[in-house]
C-alpha distance (Angstrom), angle and dihedral (degrees) to the residues before:
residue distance angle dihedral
X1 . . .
X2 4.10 . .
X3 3.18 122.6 .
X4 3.88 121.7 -97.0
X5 3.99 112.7 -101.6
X6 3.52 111.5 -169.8
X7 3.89 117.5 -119.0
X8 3.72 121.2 -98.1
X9 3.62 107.8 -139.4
X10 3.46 119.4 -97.5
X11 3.45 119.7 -99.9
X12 3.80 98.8 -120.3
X13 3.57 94.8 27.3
X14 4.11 103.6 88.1
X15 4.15 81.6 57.2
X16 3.84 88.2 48.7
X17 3.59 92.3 52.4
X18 3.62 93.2 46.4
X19 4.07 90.8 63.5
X20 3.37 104.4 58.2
X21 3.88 98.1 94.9
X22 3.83 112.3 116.7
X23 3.99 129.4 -170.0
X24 3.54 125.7 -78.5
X25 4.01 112.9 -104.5
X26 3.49 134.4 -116.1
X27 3.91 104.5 -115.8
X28 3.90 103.2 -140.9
X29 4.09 121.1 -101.5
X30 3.11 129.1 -122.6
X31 3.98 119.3 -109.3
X32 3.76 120.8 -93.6
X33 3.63 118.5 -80.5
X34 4.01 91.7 5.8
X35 4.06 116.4 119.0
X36 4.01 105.0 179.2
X37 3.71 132.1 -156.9
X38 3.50 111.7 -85.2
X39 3.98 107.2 -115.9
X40 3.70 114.3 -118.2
X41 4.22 123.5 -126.7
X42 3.96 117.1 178.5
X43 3.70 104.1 -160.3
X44 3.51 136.4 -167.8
X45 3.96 88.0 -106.2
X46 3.27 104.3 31.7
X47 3.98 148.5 -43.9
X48 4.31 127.0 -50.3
X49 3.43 126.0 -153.8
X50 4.04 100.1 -173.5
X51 3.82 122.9 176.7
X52 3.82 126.3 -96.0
X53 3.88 120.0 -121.7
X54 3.47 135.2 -178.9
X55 3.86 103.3 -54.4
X56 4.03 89.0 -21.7
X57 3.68 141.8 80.6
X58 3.75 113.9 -155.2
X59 3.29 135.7 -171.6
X60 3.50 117.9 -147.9
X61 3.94 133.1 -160.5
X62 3.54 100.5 -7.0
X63 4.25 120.4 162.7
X64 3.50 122.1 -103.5
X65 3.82 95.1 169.0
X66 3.94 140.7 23.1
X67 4.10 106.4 -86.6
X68 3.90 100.7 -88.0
X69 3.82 104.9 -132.9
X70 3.42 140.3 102.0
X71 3.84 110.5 31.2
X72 4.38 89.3 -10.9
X73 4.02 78.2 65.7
X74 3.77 101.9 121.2
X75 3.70 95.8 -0.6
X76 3.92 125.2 105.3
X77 3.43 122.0 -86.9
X78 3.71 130.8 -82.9
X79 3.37 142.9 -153.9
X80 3.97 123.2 -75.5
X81 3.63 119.2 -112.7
X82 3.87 122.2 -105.3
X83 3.41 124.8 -112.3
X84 3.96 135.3 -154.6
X85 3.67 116.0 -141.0
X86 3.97 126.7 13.7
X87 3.76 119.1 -34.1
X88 4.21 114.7 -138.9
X89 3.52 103.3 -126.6
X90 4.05 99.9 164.3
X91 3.91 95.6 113.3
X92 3.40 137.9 62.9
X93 4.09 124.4 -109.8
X94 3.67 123.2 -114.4
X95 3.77 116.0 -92.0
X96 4.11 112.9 -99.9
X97 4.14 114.0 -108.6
X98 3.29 104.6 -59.4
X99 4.07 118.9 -143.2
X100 3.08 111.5 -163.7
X101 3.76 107.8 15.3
X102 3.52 132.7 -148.3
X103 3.91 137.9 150.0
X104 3.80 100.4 6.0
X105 3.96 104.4 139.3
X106 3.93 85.8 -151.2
X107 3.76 115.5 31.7
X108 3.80 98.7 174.2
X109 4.43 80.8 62.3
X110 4.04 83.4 86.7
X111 3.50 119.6 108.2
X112 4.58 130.4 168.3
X113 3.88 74.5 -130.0
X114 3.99 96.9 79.3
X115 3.75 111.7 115.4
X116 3.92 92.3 123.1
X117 3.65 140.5 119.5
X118 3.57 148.8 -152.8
X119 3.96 128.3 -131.1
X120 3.55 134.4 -166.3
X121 3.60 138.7 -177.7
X122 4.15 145.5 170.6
X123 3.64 100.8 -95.1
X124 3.59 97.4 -125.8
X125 4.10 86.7 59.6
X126 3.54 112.4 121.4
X127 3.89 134.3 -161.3
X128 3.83 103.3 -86.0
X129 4.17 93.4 23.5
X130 3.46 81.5 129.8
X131 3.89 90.0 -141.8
X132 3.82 119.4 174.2
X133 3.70 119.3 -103.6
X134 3.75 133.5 -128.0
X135 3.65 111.8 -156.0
X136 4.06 110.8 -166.3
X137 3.45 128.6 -152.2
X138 4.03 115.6 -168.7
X139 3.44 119.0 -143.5
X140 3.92 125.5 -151.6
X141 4.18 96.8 140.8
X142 3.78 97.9 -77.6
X143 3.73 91.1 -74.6
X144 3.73 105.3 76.5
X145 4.15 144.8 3.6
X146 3.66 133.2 84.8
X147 3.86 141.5 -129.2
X148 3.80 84.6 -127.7
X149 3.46 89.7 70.1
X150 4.20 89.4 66.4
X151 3.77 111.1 67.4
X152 3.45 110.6 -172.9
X153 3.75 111.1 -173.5
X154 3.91 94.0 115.4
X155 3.47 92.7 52.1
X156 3.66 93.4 50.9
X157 3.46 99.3 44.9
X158 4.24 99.3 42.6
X159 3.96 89.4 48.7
X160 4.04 107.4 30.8
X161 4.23 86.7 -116.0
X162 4.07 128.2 141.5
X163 3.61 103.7 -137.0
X164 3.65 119.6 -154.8
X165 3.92 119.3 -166.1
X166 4.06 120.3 -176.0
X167 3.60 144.3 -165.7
X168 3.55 120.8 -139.7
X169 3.73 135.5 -177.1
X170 4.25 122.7 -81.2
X171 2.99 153.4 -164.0
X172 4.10 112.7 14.4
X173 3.79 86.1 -25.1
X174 3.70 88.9 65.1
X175 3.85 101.7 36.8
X176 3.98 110.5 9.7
X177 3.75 113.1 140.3
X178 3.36 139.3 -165.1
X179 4.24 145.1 148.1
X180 3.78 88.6 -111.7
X181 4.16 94.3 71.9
X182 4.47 88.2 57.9
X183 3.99 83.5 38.4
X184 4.33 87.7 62.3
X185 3.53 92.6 31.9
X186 4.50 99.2 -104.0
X187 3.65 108.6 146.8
X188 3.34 130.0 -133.4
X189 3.54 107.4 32.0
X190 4.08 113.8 -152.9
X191 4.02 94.9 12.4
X192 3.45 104.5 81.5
X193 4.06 93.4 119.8
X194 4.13 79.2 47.7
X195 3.87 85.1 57.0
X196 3.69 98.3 50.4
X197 3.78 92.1 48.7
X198 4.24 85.2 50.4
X199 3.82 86.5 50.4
X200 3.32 93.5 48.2
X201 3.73 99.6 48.7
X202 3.91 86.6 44.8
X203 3.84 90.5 54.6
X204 4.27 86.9 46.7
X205 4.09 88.2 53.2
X206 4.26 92.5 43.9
X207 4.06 91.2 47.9
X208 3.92 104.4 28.2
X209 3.37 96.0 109.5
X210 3.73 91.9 53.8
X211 3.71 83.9 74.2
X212 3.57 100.1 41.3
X213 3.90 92.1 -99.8
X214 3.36 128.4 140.0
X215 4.38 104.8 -113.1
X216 3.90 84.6 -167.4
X217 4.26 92.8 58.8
X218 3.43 109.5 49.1
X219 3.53 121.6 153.2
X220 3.92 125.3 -159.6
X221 3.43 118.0 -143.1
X222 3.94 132.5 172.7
X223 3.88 133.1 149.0
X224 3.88 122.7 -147.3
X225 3.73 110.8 -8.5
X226 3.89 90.1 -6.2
X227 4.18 77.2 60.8
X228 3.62 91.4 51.9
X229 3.72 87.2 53.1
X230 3.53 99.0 49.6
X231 4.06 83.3 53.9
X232 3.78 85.6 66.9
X233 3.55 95.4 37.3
X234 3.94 77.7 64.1
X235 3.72 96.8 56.9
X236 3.38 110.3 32.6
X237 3.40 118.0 111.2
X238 3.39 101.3 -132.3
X239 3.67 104.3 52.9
X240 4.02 86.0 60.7
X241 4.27 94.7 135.4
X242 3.65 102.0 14.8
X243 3.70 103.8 101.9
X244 3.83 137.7 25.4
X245 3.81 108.2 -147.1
X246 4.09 140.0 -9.7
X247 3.42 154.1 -111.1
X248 3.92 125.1 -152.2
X249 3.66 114.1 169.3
X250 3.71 122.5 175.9
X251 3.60 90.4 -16.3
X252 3.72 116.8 89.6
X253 4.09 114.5 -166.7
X254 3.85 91.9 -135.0
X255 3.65 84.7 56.4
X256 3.77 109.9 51.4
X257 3.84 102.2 59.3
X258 3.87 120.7 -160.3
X259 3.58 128.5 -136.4
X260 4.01 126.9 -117.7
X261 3.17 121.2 -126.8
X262 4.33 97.8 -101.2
X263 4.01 88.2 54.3
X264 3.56 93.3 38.9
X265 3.79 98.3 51.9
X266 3.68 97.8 35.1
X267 3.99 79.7 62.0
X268 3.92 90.2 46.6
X269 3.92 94.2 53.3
X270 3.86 90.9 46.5
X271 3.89 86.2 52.0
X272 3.82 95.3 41.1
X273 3.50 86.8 58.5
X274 3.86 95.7 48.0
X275 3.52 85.8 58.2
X276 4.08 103.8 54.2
X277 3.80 100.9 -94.6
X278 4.22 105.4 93.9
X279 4.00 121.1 -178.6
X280 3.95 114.8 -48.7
X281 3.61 146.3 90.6
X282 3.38 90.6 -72.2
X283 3.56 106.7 54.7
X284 3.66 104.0 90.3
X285 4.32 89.1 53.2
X286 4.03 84.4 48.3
X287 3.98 89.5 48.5
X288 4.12 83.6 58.1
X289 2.96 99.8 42.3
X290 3.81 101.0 48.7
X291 3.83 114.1 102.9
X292 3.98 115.7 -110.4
X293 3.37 99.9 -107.7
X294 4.44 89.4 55.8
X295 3.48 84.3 56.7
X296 4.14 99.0 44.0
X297 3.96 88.4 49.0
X298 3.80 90.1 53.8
X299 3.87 92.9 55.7
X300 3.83 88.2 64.7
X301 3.80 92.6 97.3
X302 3.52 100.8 23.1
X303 4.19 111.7 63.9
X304 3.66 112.7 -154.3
X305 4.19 106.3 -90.5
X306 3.31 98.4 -152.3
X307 4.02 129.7 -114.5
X308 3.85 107.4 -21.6
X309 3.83 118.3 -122.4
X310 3.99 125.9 -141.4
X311 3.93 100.8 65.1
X312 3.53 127.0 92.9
X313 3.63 94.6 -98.8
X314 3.47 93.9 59.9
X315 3.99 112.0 17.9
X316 3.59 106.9 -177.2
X317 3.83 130.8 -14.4
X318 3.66 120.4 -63.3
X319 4.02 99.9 -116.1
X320 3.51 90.9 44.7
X321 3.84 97.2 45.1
X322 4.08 81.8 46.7
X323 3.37 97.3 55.4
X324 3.63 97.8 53.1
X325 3.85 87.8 49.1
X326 3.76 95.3 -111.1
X327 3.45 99.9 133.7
X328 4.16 137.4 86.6
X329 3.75 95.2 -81.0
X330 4.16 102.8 -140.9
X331 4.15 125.4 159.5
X332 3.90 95.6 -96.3
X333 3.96 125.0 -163.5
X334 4.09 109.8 -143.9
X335 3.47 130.1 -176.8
X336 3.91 151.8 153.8
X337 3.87 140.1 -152.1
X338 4.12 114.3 -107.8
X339 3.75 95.9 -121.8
X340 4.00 105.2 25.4
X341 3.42 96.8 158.5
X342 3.74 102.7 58.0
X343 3.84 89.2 85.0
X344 3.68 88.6 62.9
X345 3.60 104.3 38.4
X346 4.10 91.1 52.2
X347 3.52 89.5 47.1
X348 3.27 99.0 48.9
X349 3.96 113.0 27.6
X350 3.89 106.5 1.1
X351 3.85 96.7 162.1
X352 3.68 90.3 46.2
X353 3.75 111.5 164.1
X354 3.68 137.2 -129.1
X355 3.81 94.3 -120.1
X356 4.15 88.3 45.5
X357 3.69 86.8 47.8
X358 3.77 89.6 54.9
X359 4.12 97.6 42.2
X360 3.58 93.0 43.0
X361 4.05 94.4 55.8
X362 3.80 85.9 46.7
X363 3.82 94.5 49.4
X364 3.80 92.5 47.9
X365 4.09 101.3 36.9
X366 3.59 101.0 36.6
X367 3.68 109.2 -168.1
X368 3.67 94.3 2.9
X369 3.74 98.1 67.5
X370 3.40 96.0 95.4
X371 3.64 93.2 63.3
X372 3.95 93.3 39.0
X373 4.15 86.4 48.3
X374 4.02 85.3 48.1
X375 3.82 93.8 53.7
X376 3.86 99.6 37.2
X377 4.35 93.0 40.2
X378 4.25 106.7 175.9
X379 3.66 81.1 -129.4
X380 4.03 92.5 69.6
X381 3.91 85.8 54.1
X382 3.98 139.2 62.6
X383 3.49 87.5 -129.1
X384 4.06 153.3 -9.7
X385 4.00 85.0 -89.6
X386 3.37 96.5 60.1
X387 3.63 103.4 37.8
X388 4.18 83.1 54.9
X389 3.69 90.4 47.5
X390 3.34 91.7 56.5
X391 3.75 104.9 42.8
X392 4.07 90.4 46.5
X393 3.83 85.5 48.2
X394 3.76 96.7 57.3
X395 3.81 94.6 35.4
X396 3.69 90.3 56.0
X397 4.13 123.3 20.7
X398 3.75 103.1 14.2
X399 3.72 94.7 41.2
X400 3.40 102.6 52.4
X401 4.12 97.0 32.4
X402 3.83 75.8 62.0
X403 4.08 89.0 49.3
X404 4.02 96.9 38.4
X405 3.87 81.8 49.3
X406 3.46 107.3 48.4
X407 4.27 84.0 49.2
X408 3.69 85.1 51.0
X409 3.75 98.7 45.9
X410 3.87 96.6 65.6
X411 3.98 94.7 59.1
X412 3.81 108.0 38.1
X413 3.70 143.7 0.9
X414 3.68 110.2 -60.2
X415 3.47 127.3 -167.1
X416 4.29 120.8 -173.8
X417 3.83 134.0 -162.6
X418 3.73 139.3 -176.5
X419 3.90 110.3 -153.7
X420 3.91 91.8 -142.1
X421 4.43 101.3 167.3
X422 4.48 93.5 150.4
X423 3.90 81.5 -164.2
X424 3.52 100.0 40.2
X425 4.13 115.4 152.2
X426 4.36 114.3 -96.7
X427 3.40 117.2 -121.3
X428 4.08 104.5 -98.5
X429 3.44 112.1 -112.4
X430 3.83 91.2 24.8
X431 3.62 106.9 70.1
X432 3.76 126.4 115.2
X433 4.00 117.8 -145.8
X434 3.69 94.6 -109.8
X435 3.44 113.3 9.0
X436 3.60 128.5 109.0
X437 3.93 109.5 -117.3
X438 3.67 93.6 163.4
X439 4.10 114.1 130.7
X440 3.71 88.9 10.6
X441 3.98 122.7 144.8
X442 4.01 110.3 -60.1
X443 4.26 93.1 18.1
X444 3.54 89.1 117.1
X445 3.95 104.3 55.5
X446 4.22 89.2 72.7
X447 4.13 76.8 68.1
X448 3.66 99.6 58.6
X449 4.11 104.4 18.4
X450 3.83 138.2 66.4
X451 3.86 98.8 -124.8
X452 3.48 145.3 119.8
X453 4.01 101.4 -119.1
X454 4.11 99.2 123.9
X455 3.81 130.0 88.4
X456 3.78 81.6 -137.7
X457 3.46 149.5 11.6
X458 3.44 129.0 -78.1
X459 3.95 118.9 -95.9
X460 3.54 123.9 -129.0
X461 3.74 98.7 -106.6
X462 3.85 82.8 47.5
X463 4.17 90.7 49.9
X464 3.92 83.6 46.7
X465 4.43 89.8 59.7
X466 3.75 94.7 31.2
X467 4.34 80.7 63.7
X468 3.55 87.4 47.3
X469 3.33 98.1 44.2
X470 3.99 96.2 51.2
X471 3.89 90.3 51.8
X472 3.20 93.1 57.8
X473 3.50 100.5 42.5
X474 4.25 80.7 48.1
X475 3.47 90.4 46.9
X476 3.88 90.7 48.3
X477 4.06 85.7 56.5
X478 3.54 100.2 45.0
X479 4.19 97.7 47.0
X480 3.93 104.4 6.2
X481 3.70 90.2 -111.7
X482 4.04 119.9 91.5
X483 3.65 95.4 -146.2
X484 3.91 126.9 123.9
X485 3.57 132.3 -167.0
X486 4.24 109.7 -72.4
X487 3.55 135.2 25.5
X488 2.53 150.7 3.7
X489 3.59 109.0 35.0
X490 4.05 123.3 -135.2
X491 3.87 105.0 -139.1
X492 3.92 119.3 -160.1
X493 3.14 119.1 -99.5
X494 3.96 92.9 -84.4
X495 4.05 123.9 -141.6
X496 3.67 149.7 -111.5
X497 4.31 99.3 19.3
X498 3.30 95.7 -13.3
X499 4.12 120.1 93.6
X500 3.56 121.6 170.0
X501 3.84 128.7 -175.3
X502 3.94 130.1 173.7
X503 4.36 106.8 -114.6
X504 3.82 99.9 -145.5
X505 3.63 104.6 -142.3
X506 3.95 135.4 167.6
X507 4.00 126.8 -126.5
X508 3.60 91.4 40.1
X509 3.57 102.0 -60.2
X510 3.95 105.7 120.4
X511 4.13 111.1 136.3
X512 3.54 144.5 156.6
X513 3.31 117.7 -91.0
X514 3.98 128.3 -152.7
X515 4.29 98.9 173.5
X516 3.72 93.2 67.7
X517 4.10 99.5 114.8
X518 3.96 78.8 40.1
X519 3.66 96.0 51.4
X520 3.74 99.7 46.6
X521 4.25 92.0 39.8
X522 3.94 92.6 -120.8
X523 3.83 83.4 159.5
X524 4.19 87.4 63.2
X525 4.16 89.4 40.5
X526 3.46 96.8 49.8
X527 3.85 92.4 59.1
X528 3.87 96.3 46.1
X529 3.37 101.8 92.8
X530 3.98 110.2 -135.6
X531 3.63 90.6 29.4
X532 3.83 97.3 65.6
X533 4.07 96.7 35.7
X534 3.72 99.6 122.9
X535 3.62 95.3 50.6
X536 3.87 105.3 109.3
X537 3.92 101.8 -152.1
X538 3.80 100.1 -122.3
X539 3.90 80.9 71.2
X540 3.51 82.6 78.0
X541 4.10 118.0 168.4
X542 3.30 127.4 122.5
């Protein structure tokens, strides 16, 4: 057996990352003339009153930490304060700093005060309903995004399930590491964002049952970098009990590499520096002390890496630490979209060339181009921009959800999708006259979420699998297996040869699939070296 490498990021991918943001929802009115009773929440510091949809009480922006500015800048979270009486928790929080915004319908609605959360529940649940949880993670590349953006009153009300969405910190305020924080004793250097999200989740076990949840059947769930997070959340060692199963979507652990700490705060210093506060014993009381928008100018040449590895709260990398076994083995649910790259590509070069295509592959696959070029011929396409959505696609998401899969398939019930919707809504804002954005990264959350992300409703037959798809992902939370009563059947994802992954299609058409590794040439991206470098070889597959 080979040793595991970790993966080098993919070229493209940090930019992928980066565009997963989606519009803040309208949260529904009530009808004319009607006031409701405002729902009820005793929690452990202090009383809710929420607001009562249709079918739903939520509870919007409540605290699960202490604000973290001023001297709790760069420090881990603490505890909110109590309060006497009843707490107001009818709106929404502001979104934390974002780093590298996109998609926010109000981007003044930001605040360093953002450690908040949303709740919602069937409005017949009752304090002890003992109710399973959903615990969301938004993605957005650790640098912007926010669990505002994720309303989850239909899912709660179709499928009987409290939903919990978070906010978390970003950008260098979420993930900035240097030697200083070990020098004055802070732990956990370079995961404060992972922090938050542990605080959070801790918080959602303690209060649960407030909410008629269930605080011993949480699931965590996250899709892109809320994925990645969830892949620490299953290796840290101090989440060991606090969740029952998992959620990655579109954000495969073998993919999303973590930083040690010597990479990590090299980067830190570098970006400490950019932002006024060089080398010295002073540059951790400049770096809280600097005003928010010093410290979001800095960021411009230094993207967010991600939760650093090396400290207790994060030993060692979460594909690596998987691989070994050391990790809080749960049934997990993993999937990707059939064309994630398309958001990227159209976003980025939508009138992409045949001779770019060409150059481009040679630049960034050296002597393996020819084979890449061979497998991925313009010809095959309708254009450069697809054939480049589709190689980047399979060299990144597909690949390695097929890699992180196959590692997780060996320890614990593994179920796989592929999002596969040929008509699937655009993200608005992010839509290219012309260009096919359909299953592209992010097309699946208007399936599962309350939010305004699409260019356009969803059709009927798309309604129909968006139903489907949230009972199973309910049904996936509440037993650790995503089926629900009728055909057809979702089979794990099977072992030795075999691989098996649920194709979520519209108008019926939903299957298992066997050709996956086939269909997205895993065989070719396993050999390129670079492409392949986070897959740890007791993955195995083909």
């Amino acid at each position: 057996m080979r040793p595991y490498v970790p993966a080098r990021p993919h070229p493209v991918l940090v930019l992928l990352l980066a565009l997963a943001a989606l519009l803040v929802p309208a949260v529904p009115a009530y009808g004319a003339g009607r006031v409701p009773a405002r729902p009820l929440a005793a929690t452990g510091t202090g009383l809710l009153a929420g607001r009562q949809l249709d079918g739903v009480q939520a509870f919007l922006g409540v605290p699960y930490a202490a604000p973290p500015t001023g001297a709790r800048r760069f420090r881990p979270p603490q505890p909110p304060a109590r309060w006497d009486g009843v707490r107001q928790a009818a709106q929404q929080a502001p979104a934390c700093l974002q780093f590298s915004p996109f998609g926010l319908s109000d981007p003044q609605n930001v605040s360093e005060d953002c450690l908040y959360l949303d709740v919602y529940r069937p409005a017949d649940a009752a304090p002890g309903a003992r109710l399973p949880v959903l615990f969301w993670i938004h993605g957005g590349a650790y640098s912007q995004g926010t669990g505002t953006q994720f309303g989850g009153a239909t899912l709660a009300r179709l499928t009987g399930t409290v939903v919990v969405s978070i906010n978390y910190r970003l950008g260098q305020l979420g993930y900035l590491a240097l030697p200083q924080f070990d020098q004055e004793g802070t732990p956990g250097s370079g995961t404060w964002g992972l922090q938050d999200q542990i605080a959070a989740l801790s918080w959602t076990r303690r209060n649960a049952a407030a909410f008629g949840g269930d605080p011993a059947n949480i699931t965590i769930a996250g899709q892109s970098a809320g994925a990645g997070s969830v892949c620490a959340l299953l290796t840290a060692p101090s989440t060991a009990g606090l969740f029952s199963h998992a959620i990655l979507q579109s954000g495969p652990c073998t993919l999303l590499s973590a930083p040690d700490q010597q990479a990590a705060g090299a980067d830190g210093q570098a970006y400490a520096e950019a932002a006024g506060c060089p080398p010295g014993p002073d540059t951790l009381t400049c770096l809280r002390a600097a005003p928010p928008a010093a410290l979001l100018a800095a960021a411009a040449n230094h993207p967010t890496p991600g939760p650093a590895t090396g400290t207790p709260v994060l030993p060692r990398g979460p594909a690596e630490a998987i691989a070994a076994g050391a990790w809080h083995q749960v049934p997990i649910l993993i999937g990707s979209n059939a064309a994630e790259a398309r958001l990227l590509v159209a976003l980025t070069q939508p009138r992409l060339t045949a001779e770019q295509y060409t150059a481009q592959v040679t630049v960034a696959y050296g002597a393996d181009a020819p084979r890449v070029l061979a497998a991925y011929p313009l010809t095959a396409y309708g254009s450069p921009y697809l054939a480049y959505s589709a190689l980047l696609t399979d060299a990144t998401f597909a690949c390695h959800t097929y890699w992180t899969a196959a590692l997780l398939r060996t320890q614990v019930p593994t179920y796989v999708y592929e999002f596969d919707d040929p008509n699937s809504p655009t993200l608005a804002g992010a839509q290219v006259p012309g260009l096919d954005e359909s299953n592209a990264h992010s097309a699946e959350l208007a399936y599962l979420f309350d939010f305004t992300m699409g260019d356009r409703p969803l059709t009927s037959a798309q309604l129909e699998l968006a139903d489907r798809m949230k009972r199973s992902w309910a049904a996936f939370a509440r037993t650790g297996n995503p089926n629900t009563p009728g055909p057809p059947v979702w089979p794990t994802a099977g072992g030795g040869d075999s691989y098996r992954a649920r194709s979520l299609r519209p108008d019926g058409a939903t299957r298992t699939i066997t050709t996956f590794a086939d269909d997205h040439r895993c065989a070719l991206w396993a050999s390129v070296p670079g492409a392949a470098g986070g897959r740890p070889a007791a993955a195995g597959g083909r």
